[in-house]
Legacy VTK file of the C-alpha trace (Angstrom):
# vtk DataFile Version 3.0
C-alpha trace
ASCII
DATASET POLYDATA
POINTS 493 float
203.498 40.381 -29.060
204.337 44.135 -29.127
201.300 44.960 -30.478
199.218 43.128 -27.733
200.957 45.946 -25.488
199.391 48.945 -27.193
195.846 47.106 -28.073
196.080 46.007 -24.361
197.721 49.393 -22.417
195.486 50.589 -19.585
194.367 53.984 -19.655
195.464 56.569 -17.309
193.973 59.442 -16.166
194.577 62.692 -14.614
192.792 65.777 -12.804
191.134 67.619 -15.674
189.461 64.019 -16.554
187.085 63.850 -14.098
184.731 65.713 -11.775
183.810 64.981 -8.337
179.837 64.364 -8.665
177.503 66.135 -6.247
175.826 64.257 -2.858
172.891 64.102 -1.221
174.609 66.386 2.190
173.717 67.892 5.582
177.538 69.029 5.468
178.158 72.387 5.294
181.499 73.802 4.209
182.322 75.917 7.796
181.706 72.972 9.459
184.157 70.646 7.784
187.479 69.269 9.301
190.559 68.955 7.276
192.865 67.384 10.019
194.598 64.642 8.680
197.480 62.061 9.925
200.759 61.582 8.130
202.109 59.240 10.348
203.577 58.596 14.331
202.524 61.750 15.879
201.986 63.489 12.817
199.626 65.085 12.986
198.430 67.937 10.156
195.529 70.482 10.453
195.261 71.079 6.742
196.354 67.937 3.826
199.458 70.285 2.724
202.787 69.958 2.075
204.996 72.212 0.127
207.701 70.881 -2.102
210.923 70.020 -1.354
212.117 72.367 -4.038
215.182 75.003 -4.039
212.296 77.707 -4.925
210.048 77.055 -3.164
210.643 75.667 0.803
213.293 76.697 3.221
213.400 77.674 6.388
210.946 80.596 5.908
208.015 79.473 4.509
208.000 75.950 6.507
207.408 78.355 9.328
204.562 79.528 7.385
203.290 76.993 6.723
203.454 75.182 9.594
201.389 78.163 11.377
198.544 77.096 8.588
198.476 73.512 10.024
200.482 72.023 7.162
204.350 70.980 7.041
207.273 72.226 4.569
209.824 69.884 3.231
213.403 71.812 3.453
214.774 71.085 0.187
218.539 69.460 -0.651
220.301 71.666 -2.435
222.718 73.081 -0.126
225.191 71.648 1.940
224.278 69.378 4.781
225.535 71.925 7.185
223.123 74.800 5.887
219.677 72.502 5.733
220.657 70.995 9.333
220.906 74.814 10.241
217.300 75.381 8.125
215.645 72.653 10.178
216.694 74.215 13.258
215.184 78.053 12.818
211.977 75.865 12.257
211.908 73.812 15.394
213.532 77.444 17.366
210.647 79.242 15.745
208.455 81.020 18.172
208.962 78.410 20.574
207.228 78.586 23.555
209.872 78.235 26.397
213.484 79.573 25.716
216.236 76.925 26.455
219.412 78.595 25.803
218.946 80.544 28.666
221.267 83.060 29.722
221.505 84.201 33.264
223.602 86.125 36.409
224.691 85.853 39.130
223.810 88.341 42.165
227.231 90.211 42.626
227.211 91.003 38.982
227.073 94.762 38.025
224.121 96.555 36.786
226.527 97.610 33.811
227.379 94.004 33.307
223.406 93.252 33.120
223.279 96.056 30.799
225.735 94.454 28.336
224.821 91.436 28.563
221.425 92.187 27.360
222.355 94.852 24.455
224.815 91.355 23.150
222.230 88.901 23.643
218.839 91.151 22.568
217.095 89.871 25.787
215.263 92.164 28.303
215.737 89.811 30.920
217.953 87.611 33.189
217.271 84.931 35.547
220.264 85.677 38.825
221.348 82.568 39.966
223.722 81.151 42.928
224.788 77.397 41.809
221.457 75.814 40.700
219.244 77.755 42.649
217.478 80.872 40.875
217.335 83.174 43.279
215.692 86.555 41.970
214.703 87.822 38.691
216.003 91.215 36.985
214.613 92.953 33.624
215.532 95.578 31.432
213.348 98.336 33.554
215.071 97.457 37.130
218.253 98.378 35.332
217.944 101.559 33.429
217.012 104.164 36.028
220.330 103.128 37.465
222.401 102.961 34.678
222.149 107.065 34.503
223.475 107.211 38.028
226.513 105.489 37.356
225.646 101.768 37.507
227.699 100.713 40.673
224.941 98.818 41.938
225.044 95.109 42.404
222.031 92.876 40.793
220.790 91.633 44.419
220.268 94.801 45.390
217.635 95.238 42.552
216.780 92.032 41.236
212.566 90.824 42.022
213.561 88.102 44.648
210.147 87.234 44.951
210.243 84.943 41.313
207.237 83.256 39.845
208.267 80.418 38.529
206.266 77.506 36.638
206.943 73.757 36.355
207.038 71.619 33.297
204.854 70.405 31.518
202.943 72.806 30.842
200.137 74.735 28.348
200.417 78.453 26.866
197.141 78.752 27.935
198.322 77.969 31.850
201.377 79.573 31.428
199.409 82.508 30.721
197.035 82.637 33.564
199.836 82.481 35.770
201.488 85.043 34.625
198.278 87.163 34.170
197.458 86.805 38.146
201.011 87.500 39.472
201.046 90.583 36.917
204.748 89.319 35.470
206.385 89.487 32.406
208.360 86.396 32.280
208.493 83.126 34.217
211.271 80.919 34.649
210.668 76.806 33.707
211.866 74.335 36.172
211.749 70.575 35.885
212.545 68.664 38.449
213.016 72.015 40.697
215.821 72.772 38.195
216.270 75.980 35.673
215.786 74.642 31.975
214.266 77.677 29.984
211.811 80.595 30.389
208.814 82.068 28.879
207.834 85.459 28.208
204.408 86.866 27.676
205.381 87.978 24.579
206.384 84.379 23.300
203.209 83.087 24.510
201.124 85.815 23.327
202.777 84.661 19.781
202.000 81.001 20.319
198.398 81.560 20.594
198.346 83.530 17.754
198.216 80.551 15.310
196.277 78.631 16.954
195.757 76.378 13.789
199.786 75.379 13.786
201.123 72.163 13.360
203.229 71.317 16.235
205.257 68.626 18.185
204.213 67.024 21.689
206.942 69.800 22.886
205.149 72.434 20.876
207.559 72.816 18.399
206.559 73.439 14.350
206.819 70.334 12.503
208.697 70.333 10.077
210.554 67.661 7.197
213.794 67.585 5.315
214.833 66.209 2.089
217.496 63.330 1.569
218.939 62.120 -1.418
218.123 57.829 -1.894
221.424 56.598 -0.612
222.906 59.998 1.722
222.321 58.028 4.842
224.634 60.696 6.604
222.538 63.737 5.973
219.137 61.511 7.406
220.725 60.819 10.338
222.004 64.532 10.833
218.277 66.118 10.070
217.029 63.138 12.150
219.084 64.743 14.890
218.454 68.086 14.151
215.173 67.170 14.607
213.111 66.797 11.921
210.093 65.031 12.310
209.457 63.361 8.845
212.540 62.636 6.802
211.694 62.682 2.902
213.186 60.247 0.722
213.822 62.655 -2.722
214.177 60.668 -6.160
213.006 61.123 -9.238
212.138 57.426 -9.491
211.989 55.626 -5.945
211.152 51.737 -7.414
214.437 51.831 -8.183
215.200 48.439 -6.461
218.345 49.891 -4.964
216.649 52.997 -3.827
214.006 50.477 -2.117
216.836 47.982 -0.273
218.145 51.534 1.305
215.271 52.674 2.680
215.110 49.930 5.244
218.735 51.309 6.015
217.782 54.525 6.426
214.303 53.126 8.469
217.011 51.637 10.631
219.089 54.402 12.183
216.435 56.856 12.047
213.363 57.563 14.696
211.767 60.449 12.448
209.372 59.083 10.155
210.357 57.769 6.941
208.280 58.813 3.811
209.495 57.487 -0.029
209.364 58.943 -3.240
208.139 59.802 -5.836
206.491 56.430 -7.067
203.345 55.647 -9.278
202.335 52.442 -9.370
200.779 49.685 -6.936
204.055 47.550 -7.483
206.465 49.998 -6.035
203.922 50.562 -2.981
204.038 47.026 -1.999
208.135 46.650 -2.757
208.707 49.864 0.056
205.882 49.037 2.167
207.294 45.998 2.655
210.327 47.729 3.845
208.857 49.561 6.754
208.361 52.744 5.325
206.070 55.526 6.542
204.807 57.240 4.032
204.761 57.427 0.342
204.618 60.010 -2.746
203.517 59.960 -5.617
204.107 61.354 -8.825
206.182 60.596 -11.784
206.197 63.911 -14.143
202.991 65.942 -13.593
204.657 68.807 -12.379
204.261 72.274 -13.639
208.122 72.567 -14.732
208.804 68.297 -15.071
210.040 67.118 -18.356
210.438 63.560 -17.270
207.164 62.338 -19.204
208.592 64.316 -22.970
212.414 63.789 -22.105
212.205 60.044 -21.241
208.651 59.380 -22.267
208.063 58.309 -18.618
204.819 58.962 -16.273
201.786 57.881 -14.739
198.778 60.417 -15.216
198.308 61.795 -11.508
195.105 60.205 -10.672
195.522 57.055 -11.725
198.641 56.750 -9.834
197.481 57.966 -6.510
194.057 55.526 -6.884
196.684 52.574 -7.483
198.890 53.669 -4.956
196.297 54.353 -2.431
194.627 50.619 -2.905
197.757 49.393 -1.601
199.054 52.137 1.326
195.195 52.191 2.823
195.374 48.311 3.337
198.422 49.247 5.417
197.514 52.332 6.789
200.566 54.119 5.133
199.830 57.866 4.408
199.686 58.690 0.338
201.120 62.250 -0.303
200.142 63.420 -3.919
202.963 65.371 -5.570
202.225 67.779 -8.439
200.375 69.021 -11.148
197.662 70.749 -9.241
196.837 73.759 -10.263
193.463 74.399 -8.281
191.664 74.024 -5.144
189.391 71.626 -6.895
192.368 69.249 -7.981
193.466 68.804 -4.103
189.708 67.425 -3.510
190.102 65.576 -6.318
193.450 63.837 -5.511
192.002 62.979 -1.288
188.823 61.294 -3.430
191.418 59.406 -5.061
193.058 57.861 -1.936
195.739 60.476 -0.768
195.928 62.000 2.419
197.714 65.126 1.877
198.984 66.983 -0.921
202.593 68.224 -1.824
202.670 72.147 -3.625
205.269 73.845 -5.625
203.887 75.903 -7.792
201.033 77.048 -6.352
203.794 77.770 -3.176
206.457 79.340 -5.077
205.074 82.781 -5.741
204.746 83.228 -2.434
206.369 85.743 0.025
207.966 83.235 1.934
209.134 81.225 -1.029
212.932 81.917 -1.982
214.422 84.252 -3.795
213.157 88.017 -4.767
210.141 89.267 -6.438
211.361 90.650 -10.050
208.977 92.599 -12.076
208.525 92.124 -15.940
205.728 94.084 -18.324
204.407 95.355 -15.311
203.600 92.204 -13.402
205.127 90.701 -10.371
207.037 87.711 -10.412
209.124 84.878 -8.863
211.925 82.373 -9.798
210.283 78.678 -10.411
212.189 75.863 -11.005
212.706 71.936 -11.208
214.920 70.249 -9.688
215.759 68.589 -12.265
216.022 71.713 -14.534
219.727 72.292 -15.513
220.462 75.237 -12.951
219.278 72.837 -10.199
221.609 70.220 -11.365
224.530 72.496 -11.614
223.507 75.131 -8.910
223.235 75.208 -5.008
225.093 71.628 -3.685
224.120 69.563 -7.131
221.111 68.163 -5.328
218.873 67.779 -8.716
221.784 65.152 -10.181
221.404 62.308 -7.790
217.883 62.750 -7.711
217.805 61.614 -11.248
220.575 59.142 -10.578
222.839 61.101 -12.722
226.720 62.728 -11.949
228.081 65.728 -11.870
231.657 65.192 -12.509
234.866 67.734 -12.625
235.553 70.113 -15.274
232.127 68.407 -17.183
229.818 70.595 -19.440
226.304 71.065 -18.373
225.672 69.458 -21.960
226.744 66.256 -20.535
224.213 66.368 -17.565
220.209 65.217 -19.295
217.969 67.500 -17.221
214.228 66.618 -16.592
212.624 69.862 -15.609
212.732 73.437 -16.589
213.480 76.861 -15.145
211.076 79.714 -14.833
209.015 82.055 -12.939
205.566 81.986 -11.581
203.473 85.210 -10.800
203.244 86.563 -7.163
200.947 85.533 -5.047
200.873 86.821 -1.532
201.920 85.323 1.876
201.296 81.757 2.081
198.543 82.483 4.359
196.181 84.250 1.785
196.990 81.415 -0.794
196.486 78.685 2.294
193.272 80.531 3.020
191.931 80.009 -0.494
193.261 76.724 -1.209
191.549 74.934 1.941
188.622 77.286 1.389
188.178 75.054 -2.071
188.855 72.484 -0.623
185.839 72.748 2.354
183.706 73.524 -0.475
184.329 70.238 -2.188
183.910 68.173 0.972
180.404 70.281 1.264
179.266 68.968 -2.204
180.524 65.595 -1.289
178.565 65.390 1.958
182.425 64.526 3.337
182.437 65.683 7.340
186.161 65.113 7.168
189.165 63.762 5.254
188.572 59.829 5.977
184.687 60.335 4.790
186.073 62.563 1.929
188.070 59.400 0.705
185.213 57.214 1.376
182.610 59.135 -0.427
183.889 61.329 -2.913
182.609 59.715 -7.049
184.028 61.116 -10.010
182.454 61.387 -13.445
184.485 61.139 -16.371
184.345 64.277 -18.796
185.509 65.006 -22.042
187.020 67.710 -23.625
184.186 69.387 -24.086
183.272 68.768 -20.549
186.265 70.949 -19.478
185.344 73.817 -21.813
182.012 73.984 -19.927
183.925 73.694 -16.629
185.859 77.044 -16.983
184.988 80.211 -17.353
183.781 80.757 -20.942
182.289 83.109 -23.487
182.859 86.515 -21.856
186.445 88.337 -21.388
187.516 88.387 -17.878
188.110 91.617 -16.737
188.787 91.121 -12.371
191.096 87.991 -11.927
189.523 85.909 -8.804
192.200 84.966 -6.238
191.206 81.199 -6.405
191.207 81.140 -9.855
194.207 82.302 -11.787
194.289 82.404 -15.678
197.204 80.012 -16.379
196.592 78.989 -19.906
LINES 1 494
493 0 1 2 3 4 5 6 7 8 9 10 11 12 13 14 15 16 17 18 19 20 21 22 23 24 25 26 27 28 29 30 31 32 33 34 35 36 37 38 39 40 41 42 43 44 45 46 47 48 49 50 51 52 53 54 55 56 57 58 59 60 61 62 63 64 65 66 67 68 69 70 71 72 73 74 75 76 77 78 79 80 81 82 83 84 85 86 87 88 89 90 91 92 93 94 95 96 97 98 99 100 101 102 103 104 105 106 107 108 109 110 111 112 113 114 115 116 117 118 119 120 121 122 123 124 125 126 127 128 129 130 131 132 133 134 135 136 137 138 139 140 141 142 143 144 145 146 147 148 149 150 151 152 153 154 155 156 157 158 159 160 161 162 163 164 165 166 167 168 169 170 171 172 173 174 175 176 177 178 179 180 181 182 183 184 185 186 187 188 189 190 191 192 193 194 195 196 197 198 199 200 201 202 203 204 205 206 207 208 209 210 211 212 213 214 215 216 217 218 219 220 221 222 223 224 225 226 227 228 229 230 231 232 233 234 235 236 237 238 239 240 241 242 243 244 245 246 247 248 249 250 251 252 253 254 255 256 257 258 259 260 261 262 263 264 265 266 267 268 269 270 271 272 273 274 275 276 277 278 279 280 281 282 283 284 285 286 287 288 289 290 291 292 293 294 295 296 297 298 299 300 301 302 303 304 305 306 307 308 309 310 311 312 313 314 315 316 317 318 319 320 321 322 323 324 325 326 327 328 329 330 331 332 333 334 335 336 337 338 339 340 341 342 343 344 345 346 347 348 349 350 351 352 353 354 355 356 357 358 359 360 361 362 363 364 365 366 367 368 369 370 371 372 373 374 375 376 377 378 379 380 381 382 383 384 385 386 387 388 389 390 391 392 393 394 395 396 397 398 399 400 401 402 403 404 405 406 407 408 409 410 411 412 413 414 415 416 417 418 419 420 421 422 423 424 425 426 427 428 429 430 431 432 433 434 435 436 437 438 439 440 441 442 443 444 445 446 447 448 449 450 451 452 453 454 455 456 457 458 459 460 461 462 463 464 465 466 467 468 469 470 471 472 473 474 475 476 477 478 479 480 481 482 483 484 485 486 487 488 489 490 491 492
């Protein structure tokens, strides 16, 4: 009987196992598109996701990455409070018409304009009388009077002639407008009513990433992290708005984890994606549930311990092809999460049946990552680590113990906690856009070779061949020293 389990184990494989085999193609790498959907209204320009990790996504580089087409995952650890505060710079980022408008009315003083704009950093101010806006004053109508004392009243110098615009409406019209009535900012109205304004400058800004993942209101997308059971903290991103709330557990088949989730699906409207799993069984168990989306990966991170410390896992392949049988007969998006080192193993995992990709390594060196850049033997570096390393368990909020169903209790010694990851640092890498720009550039390349015009053909087409060790010698650079590191290809090993 137990030996019928080894003779009979199936084998599992993982990225450095295979190689995606070369088509016949008239696809050409420029040409390629790399849009993919993760769920209602969803919708990403590039497969990528960064990790839901303490080092690695907060309020900063979501931006960033959202501006690549891609959506960051604000991590956990820190009170409920702070990451409700984290999803809200995202969704206030850059966006496109102001709503927290501040404005005067026309008896005001020029010195009270004055102030009121040196508090607030604005250069402008809508004048209003009840709910009608009646003129329009700016930063240059007030200064040459300011030197002469400042006893004039805003009507006297306010533009009454305002251009205003009605919602909804595009940057690109928004522009125009403003463009042919030579103005610097125009007030919003809906409904013949004052809800926000845009400046040039803000849509000058919006167009400048014109490759960013954003809402139907043309907000950044962005997700947050919740522990299995914190049905509290879901509801408060959810209303923060968050647009995909991410289920965080080390090991989401738990059977408890998967009876919440319908909970959670419950008194949520974000999207609902469910993690980390690695197996076909546990995709049918939350599918079943009503879940959105899934992830999956048990232990093939760079800094996981979970496969030596419990003798756990699921090589990475093998559990996103099993996975993905399951979610693509449902149309539920896969999102692989970890061990990826290269461009070449996010090809790899979309031939395998996911949809997008999560990153923590490869995202944690990065500008916008947390944390400083420290500098040791002359290189550049940045703090790495798991979250279910000791210091995540025992640092921040605690939100690496319940994510390994484990407790951090008063007064206990960090020898009583069992952590499943390690701590470390990762070498700098640039801004996320110059690691974006080379990660999606391998990627393009690999749907070339595949003959894959997009994503959904990339799945469909995409064959591996199986290598051996030997194989991935050949694959790598080999007999020479390398003397000029390529930015695609860093020497890890």
């Amino acid at each position: 009987m137990f030996s019928k389990k080894i003779q009979e184990a199936k084998v599992g494989y993982t990225y450095d196992d295979f190689l995606l085999s070369p088509n016949s193609s008239f696809v050409e790498a420029k040409s390629v598109s790399t849009k993919v959907s993760l769920g209602n209204d969803i919708n990403l320009n590039i497969p990528i996701v960064s990790a839901a990790m303490d080092t690695v996504t907060e309020s900063e580089l979501a931006i960033a990455i959202a501006r690549e087409g891609g959506i960051g995952v604000i991590h956990r650890n820190i009170t409920l409070e702070e990451q409700v505060e984290e999803v809200k710079k995202v969704k206030m980022a850059e966006e496109l018409t102001i709503r927290d408008v501040v404005t005067i009315t026309p008896d005001s003083s020029i010195e009270n304009v004055q102030n009121i704009m040196d508090n607030e950093s604005i250069s402008g101010l809508p004048v209003m009388e009840g709910d009608a806006i009646v003129g329009i004053i700016s930063k240059r109508d007030v200064s040459p009077f300011l030197k002469k004392g400042g006893e004039k009243t805003v009507k006297e110098i306010m533009t009454s002639d305002v251009v205003t615009i009605e919602e909804p409406i595009t940057s690109e019209e928004a522009l125009d407008i403003a463009y042919e009535n030579k103005v610097e900012r125009l007030p919003v109205l809906r409904d013949g009513k004052l809800v926000g304004i845009v400046t040039i400058k803000d849509i000058l800004n919006h167009s400048q990433y014109p490759n960013a993942t954003r809402d139907k209101n043309g907000k950044y997308l962005v997700a947050a992290a919740t522990g299995p059971f914190d049905l509290d903290r879901a509801m408060a991103l959810d209303e923060a708005g968050a647009d995909i709330i991410s289920v965080d557990c080390a090991h989401a088949h738990n059977m408890n984890v998967v009876k919440f989730a319908e909970t959670m699906k419950d008194n949520i409207d974000a999207d609902l994606c469910v993690g980390n799993i690695a197996t076909a069984e546990a995709a049918e168990d939350l599918i079943s549930r009503g879940v959105d989306g899934l992830k999956v990966g048990i232990g093939p991170g760079s800094m996981c311990t979970t496969r030596i410390v419990a003798g756990v896992g699921v090589p990475q392949l093998t559990a996103i092809s099993d996975v993905a049988d399951i979610a693509s007969e449902n149309n539920i998006p896969v999102i692989a999460d970890g061990g990826l080192r290269y461009s070449g193993d996010i090809a790899k995992a979309i031939g395998a049946g996911a949809d997008a990709v999560m990153l923590g390594n490869l995202l944690a060196g990065s500008y916008e990552s947390p944390g400083d850049v420290v500098v040791m033997n002359g290189k550049k570096y940045k703090q790495y680590r798991g979250m279910g390393s000791m210091g995540a368990m025992t640092g921040g909020f605690g939100g690496g113990a319940d994510r390994y169903f484990q407790e951090i209790k008063t007064n206990m010694k960090h020898s009583k906690l069992v952590p499943e990851g390690v701590e470390g640092a990762v070498p700098y890498k640039g801004t996320v856009n110059e690691i974006v720009f080379q990660l999606v550039g391998g990627l393009k390349a690999s749907m070339g070779y595949c003959g894959a015009k997009d994503i959904s053909e990339m799945k469909e087409k995409a064959e591996f061949v199986r290598i051996t060790s030997s194989g991935i010698k050949e694959s790598h650079p080999h007999d020479l020293l390398i003397t000029n590191e390529s930015p695609n290809y860093p020497f890890l090993d």
